[in-house]
N, C-alpha and C positions, 0 to 999 in steps of 0.2 A: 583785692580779694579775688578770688579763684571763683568765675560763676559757680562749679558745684559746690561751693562750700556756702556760697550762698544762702537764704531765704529764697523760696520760691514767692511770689503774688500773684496771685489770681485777682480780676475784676469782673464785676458786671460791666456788659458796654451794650446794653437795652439803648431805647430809643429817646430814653425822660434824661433832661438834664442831669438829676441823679447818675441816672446809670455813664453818662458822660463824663459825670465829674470823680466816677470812680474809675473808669480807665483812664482820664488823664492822671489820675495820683499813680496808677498803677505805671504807666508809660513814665511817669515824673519820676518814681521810685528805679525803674530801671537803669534810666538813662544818668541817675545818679550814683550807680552803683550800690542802692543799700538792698534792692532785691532784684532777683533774675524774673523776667515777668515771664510766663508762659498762658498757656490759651486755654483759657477754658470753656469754648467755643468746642477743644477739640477733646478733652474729658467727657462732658456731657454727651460727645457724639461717639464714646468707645473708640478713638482716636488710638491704637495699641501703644504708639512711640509718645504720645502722650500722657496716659492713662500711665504709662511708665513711671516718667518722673514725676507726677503727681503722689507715686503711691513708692518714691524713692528713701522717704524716711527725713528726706529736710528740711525746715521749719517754714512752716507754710504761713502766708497772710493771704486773709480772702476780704475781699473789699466788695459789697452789697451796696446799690444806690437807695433799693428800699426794706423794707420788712419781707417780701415775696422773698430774700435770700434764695437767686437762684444760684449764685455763685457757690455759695456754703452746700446745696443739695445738690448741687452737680458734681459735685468732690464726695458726698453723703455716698451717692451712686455705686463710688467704688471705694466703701469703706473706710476715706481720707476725710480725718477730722483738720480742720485749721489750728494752728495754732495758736494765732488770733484770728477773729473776725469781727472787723468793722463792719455796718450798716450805718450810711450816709445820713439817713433821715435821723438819728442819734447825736448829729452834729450839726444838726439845723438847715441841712441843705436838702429845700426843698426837692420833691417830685413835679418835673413840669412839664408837659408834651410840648415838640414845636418849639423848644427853647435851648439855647445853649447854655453851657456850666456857669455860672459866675464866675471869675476867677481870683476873687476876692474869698468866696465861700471855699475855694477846691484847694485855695490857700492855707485856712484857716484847719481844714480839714487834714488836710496833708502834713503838717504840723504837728497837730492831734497825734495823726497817726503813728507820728514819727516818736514825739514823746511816750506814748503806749509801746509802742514796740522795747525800746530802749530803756526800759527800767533799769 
């Protein structure tokens, strides 16, 4: 498939396991081709060439490590609703400073994600 025809994914990639274990699904999702990841790093910072295609009309997934949903309010920012939105802590993967992702949980999760999407 054609990256722009793509799903866009956005992740949180904060500092808490969470936030880690949802840019690995996001980096997972990319590199597997079921969505083109882009930064939302660079939405939240009025990034023009970013803010772009976030606000291009594609079907977006925004992936949250916790309930803070900054991913989801950094897309909110400029009017870009997700089409879905995951929050990690919904799928039992803990919030934990100082620690890396499970990869058993980012497994489990990513899965999830994947069956959600793919109705």
């Amino acid at each position: 498939m054609k990256k722009k025809a793509m799903s866009i994914v956005y992740s949180c990639s904060g500092c808490s396991s969470a936030a880690q274990t949802a840019n690995t699904i996001a980096i997972k999702m990319d590199r597997e081709n079921v969505a083109e990841m882009s930064c939302i790093a660079g939405v939240g910072g009025d990034v023009k060439s970013l803010v772009r295609t976030a606000k291009s009309g594609r079907e977006i997934i925004a992936i949250d490590g916790c309930k803070l949903s900054c991913c989801k309010y950094s897309l909110a920012r400029h009017g870009v609703e997700p089409t879905f939105h995951f929050v990690l802590s919904n799928f039992d993967v803990p919030k934990k400073k100082g620690q890396d992702p499970d990869p058993v949980l980012t497994n489990n999760a990513y899965h999830q994600i994947l069956d959600s999407i793919h109705m």
